[in-house]
C-alpha positions in Angstrom: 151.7 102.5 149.6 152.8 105.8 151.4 150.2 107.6 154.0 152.1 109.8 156.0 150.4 110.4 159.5 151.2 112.3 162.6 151.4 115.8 161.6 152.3 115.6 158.3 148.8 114.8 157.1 146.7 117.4 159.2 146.1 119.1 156.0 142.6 119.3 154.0 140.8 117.1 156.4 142.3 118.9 159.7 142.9 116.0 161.7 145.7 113.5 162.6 146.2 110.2 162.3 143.7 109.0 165.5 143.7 105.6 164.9 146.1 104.5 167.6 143.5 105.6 170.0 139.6 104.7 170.9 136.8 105.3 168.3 134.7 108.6 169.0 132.0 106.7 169.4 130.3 103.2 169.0 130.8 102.3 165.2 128.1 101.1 163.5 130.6 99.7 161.3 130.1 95.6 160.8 132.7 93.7 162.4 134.1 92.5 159.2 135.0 95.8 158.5 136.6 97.1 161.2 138.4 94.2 161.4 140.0 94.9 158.1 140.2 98.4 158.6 142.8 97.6 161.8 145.0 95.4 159.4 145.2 98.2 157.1 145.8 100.6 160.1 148.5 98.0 161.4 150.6 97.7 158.1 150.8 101.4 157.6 151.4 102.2 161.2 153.2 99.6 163.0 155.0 98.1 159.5 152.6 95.1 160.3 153.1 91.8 158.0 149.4 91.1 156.6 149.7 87.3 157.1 150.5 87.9 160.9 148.1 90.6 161.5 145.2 89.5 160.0 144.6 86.2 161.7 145.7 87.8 165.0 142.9 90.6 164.8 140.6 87.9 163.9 140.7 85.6 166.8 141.0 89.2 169.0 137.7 90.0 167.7 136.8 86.2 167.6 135.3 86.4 163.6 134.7 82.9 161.9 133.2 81.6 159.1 132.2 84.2 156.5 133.0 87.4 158.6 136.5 86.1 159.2 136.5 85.5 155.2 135.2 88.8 154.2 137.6 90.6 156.2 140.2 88.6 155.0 139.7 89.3 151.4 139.3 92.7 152.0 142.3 93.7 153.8 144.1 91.5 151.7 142.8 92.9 148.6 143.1 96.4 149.8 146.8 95.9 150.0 147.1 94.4 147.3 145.9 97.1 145.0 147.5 100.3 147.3 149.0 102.3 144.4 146.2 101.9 141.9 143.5 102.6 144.6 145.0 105.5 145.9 145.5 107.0 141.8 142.1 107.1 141.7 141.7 108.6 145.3 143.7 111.1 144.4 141.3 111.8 141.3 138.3 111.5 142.7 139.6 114.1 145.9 141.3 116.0 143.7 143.7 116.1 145.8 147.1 114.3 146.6 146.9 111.4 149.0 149.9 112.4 150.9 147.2 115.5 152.2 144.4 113.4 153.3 144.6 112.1 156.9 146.3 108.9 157.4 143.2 106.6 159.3 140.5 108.5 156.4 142.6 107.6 154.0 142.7 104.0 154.8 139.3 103.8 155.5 138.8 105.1 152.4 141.1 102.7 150.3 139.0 99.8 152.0 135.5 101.7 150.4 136.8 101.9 147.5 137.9 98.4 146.8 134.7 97.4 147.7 133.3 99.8 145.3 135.4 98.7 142.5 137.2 95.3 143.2 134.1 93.6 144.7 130.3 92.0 144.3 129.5 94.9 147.5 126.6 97.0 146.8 127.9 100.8 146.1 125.3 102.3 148.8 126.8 99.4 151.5 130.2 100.8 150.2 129.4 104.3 150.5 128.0 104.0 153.7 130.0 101.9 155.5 133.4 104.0 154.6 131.4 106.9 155.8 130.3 105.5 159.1 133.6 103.9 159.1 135.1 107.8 158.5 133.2 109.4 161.1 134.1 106.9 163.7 137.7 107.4 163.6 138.2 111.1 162.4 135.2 112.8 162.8 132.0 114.6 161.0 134.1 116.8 158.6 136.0 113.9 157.2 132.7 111.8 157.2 131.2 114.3 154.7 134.9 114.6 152.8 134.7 110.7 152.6 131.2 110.7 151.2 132.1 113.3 148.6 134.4 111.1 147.2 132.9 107.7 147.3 130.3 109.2 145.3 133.0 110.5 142.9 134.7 107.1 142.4 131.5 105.3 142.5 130.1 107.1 139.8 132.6 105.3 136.9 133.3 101.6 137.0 137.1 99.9 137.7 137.7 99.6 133.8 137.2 103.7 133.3 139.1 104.6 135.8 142.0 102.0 135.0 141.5 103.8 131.5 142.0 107.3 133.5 145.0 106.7 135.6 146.9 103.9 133.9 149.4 105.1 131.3 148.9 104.2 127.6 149.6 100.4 126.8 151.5 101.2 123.0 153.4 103.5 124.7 154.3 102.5 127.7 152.6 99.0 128.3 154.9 98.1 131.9 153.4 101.0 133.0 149.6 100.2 132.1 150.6 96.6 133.3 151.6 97.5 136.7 148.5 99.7 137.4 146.2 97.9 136.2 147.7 94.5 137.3 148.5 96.3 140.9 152.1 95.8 141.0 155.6 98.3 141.3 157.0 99.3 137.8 160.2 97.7 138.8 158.6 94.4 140.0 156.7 94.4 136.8 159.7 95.2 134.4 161.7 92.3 136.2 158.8 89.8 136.3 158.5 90.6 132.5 162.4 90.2 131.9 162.1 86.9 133.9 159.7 85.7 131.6 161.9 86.6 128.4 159.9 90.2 127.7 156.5 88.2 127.1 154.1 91.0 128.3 151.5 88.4 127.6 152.4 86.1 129.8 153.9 88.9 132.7 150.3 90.0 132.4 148.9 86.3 132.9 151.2 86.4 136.3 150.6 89.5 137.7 146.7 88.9 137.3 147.9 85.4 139.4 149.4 86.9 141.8 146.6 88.8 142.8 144.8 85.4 143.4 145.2 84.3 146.9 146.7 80.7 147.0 145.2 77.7 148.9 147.0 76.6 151.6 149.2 73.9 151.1 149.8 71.2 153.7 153.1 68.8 153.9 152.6 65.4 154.8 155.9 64.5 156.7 156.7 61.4 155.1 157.2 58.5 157.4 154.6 60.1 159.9 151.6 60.7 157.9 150.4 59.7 154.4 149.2 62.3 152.1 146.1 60.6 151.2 145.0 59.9 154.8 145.3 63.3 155.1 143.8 64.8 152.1 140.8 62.5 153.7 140.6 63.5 157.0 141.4 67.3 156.3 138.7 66.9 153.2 141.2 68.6 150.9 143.0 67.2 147.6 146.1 65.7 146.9 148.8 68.4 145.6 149.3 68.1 141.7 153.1 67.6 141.8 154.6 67.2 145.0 153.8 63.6 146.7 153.8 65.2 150.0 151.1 68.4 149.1 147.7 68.0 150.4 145.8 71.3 149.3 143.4 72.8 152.2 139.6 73.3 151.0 139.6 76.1 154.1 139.7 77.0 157.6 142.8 77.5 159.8 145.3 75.2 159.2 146.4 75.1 163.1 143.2 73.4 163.6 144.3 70.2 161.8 145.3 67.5 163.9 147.9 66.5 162.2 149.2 69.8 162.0 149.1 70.2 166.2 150.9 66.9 166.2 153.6 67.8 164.0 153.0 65.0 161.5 152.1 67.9 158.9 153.3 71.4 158.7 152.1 74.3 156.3 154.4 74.3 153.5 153.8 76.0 149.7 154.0 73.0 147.0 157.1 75.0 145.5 159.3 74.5 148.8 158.4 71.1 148.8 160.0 70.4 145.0 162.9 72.1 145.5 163.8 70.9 148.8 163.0 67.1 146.7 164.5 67.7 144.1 168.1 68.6 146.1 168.0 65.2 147.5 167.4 63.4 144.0 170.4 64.9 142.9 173.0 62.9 141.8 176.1 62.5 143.9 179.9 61.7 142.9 181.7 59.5 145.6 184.3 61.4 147.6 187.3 60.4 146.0 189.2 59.2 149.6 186.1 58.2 151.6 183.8 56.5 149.1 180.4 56.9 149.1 178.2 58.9 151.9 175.2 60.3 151.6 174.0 60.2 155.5 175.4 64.6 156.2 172.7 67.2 155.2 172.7 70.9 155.7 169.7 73.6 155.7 172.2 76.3 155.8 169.1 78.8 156.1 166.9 77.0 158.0 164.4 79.6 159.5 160.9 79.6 159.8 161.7 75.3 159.8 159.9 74.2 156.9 162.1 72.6 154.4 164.3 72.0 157.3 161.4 69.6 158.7 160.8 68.4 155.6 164.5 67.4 155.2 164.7 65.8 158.5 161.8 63.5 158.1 163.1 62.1 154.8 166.3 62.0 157.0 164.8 59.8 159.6 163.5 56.9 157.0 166.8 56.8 155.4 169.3 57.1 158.5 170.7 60.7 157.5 170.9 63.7 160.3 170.5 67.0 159.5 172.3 69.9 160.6 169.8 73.3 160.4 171.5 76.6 160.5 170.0 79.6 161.4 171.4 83.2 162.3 168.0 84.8 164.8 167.8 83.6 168.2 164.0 83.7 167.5 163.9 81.9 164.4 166.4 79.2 165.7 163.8 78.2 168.9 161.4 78.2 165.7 162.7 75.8 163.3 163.9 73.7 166.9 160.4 73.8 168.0 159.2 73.0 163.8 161.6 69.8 163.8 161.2 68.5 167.3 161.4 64.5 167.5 163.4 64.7 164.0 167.2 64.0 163.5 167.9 67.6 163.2 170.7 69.1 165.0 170.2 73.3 164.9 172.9 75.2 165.2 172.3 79.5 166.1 175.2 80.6 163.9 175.7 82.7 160.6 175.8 80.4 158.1 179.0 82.1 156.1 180.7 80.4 158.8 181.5 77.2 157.1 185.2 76.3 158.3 185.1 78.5 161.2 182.0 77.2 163.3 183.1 74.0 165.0 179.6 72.6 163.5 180.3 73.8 160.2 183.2 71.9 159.2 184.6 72.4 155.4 183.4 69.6 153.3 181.7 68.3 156.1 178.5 67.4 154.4 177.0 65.4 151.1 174.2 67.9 150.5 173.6 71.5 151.1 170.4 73.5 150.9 170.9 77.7 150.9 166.9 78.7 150.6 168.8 82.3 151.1 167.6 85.1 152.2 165.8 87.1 149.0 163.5 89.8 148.3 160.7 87.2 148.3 158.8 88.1 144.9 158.2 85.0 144.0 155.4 85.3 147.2 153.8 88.4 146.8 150.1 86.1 146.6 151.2 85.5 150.5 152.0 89.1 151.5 150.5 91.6 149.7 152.0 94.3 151.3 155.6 93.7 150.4 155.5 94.5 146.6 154.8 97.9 148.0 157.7 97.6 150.4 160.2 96.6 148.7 162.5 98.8 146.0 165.4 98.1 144.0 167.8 99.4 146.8 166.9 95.9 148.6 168.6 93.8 146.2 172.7 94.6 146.0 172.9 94.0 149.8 171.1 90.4 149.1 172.7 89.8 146.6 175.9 90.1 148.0 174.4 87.8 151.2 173.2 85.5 148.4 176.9 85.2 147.0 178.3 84.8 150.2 176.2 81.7 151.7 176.2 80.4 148.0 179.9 80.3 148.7 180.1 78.8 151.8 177.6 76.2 151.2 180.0 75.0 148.1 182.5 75.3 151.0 180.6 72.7 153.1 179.9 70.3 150.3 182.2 67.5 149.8 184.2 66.5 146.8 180.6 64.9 144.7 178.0 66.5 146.8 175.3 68.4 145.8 174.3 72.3 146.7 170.8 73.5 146.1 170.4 76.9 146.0 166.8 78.7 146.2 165.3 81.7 146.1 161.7 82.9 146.4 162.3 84.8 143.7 162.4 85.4 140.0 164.2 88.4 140.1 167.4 87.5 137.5 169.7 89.4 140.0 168.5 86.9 142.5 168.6 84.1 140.2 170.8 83.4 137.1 173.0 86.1 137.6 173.9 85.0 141.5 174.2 81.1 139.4 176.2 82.7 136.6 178.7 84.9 139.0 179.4 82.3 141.2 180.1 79.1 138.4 182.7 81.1 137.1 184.5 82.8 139.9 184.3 80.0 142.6 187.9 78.9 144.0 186.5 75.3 144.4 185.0 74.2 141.6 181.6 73.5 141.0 179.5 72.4 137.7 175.9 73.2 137.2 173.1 70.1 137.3 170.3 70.1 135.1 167.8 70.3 138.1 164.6 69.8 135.2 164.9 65.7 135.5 164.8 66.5 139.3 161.6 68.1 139.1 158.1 65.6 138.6 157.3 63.9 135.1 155.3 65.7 132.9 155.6 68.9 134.8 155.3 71.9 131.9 156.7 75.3 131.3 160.6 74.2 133.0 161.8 76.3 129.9 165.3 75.7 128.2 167.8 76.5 130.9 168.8 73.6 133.1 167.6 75.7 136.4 164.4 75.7 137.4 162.4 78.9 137.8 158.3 77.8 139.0 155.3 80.4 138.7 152.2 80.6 139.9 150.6 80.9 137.0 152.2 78.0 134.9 152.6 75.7 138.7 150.4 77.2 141.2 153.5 77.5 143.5 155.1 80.6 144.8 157.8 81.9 142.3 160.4 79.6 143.7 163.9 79.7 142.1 166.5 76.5 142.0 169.7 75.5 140.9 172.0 72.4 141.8 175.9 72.5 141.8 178.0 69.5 142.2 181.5 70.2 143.4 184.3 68.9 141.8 186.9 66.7 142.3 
């Protein structure tokens, strides 16, 4: 979603981008509004992440209850459909959105999801991005923003998808990814993913505009998940026997959640992290059996590294949690406090080097590498607009590289699990593919499908496991298990 501001978009309108500054005047703008409208202003101007600056602005401008709702789902949904919105903007102004000013422009994207996306009333639409205009830019660019509200609200979302989108015979990635809101490269990969069924790439983008519950993990040994479904009021999770799915509010609130007995965690992360230690070990072939040496070799925010180290406790393992950022150590440190989880501030390619990262030092190995996190674009609805196809050789060479160490760090008959937030085959098969062939120490692949919950459908034919959100309900979460080799 580009909106240039500063000078570059004085054009048309005549004004800079003002919104770092004070309103003109008091807004008569609802709350709710504004609030999203400074999201929106954050991502574009400060590279905000939606997820952080949303709840921050919220308790700034203390919003509960159905205001903190309806600004959530608008800023989210704003951002969500950038590109397509401002096709039609551009239409309906008749001009290019790189020449309107930056903080109209966003108000503006905001009035017109409403108008098109939402239940909202076209005059409370109209009005409010005008008032919304005026407060931040000025009376010129409050009559420019009325001119064109009235332009867009004049035809309904399906016309206007039929007037910007291109043709679906002839180019159906291209109608999929403006109707369905998404890149043209994220949509030809999710489609290629998914074996070139347009059907069903089209049954997941439409999902992945859907924002996802929030998904709670019991920490086993500390908490039960049905105690906590109970006293959180929410539902047991369908697959995992540590999800309890949230019926609202802010998870922070939850007791068990202050007390570190539960942490927020997405179903997916739970499985595959599960699934890793359900898979079959070979003994060492000089030491025997062990089992009691884990590795998160990737460890930040904490989650599966929490996660690992509660199952750790019950069953007399320790875990060793790598992380590379200062920041992000203290953070999974802080995540697993009272757990037996040693973390260690180092880059985890270090495997033979780092005093705590001896060679076949450990029985299992989790890489949840660093990826171009696709698989969570419900989460972050800004980032399918952020990222580009230039972001993946550099990660994938990363991805090779910790993949290699972590087989590195595995003993003979252990077990790596490597994961990706991701469906992206570059990210996925091809990282799996590459590295069973060309690793010096070698490694066979695991079926990881009997690893995963009984009954669970749409594992497909491979014997990696790719999840959707459309089939699971989880983020896009990628996994494969090698077993080194004697």
């Amino acid at each position: 979603m580009t909106s240039p501001d500063g000078g570059r978009s004085r054009s048309r309108t005549g004004r800079g981008d003002r919104s770092r500054g004070p309103a003109r005047r008091t807004s008569p703008v609802d709350v709710a509004r504004q609030a999203a409208y400074q999201a929106l202003s954050a991502v574009r101007r400060d590279d905000a992440y939606a997820n952080l600056a949303v709840p921050a602005i919220l308790r700034r401008m203390r919003l509960h209850g159905r205001d903190a709702a309806f600004a959530t789902e608008l800023a989210y949904g704003t951002l969500r459909t950038g590109q397509t919105l401002d096709a039609i903007i551009s239409v309906g102004a008749d001009r290019d959105v790189d020449d309107i000013d930056a903080s109209a422009l966003d108000a503006l994207r905001l009035g017109v999801y409403q108008l098109l996306y939402t239940r909202v009333p076209a005059h409370a639409a109209v009005s409010s991005t005008v008032d919304l205009v005026r407060s931040v830019t000025g009376e010129s660019a409050a009559g420019f923003a009325n001119a064109v509200m009235r332009q867009i609200g004049a035809r309904d979302l399906e016309t206007w998808l039929d007037t910007v989108a291109p043709d679906a015979a002839t180019d159906p990635i291209g109608h999929l990814a403006v109707v369905r809101n998404h890149p043209v490269w994220i949509t030809r990969a999710f489609a290629e993913a998914l074996g070139g069924d347009l059907d069903e790439t089209d049954r997941l983008l439409a999902e992945d505009n859907e924002r996802p519950i929030v998904t709670l993990c019991a920490r086993p040994g500390l908490v039960d998940a049905l105690d906590l479904a109970d006293s959180t009021g929410g539902a047991p999770g369908a697959f995992s026997p540590y999800a309890v799915y949230l019926p609202g509010g802010a998870p922070a609130d939850v007791p068990e959640v202050a007390d570190r007995r539960a942490h927020v965690q997405d179903e997916g992360s739970q499985l595959v992290t599960l699934a890793l230690l359900d898979a079959p070990l070979a003994d060492a072939p000089t030491a025997g059996p062990s089992d009691t040496r884990w590795l998160d070799l990737c460890a930040g925010p904490g989650g599966k590294a929490a996660l690992l180290g509660a199952l750790a406790a019950q069953s007399g393992a320790e875990v060793t949690a790598v992380e590379i950022a200062p920041h992000r150590a203290d953070l999974v440190a802080a995540t697993c406090a009272g757990l037996p989880v040693t973390v260690i501030c180092a880059d985890g390619r270090d495997v033979g080097s780092h005093a705590a990262l001896p060679a076949g030092g450990f029985d299992r190995v989790l890489v949840d590498a660093p990826c171009t996190g696709l698989g969570a674009l419900r989460r972050r609805p800004e980032a399918r607009w952020r990222r580009t196809p230039a972001d993946l050789p550099p990660l994938a060479k990363l991805q090779r590289e910790l993949l290699a160490a972590a087989i590195r760090a595995v003993r003979p008959g252990g077990a790596v699990g490597y994961v990706t937030c991701s469906p992206h085959t570059a990210e996925t098969r091809v990282t799996i593919g590459e590295t069973v062939r060309r690793s010096p120490i070698p490694v066979e692949l695991i079926d990881a499908r009997p690893l995963m919950p009984d009954g669970m459908p749409g594992l497909g034919e491979e014997p990696t496991v790719q999840l959707w959100p459309h089939r699971h309900g989880t983020d896009a979460m990628f996994l494969a298990i090698l077993r080194r080799t004697a």
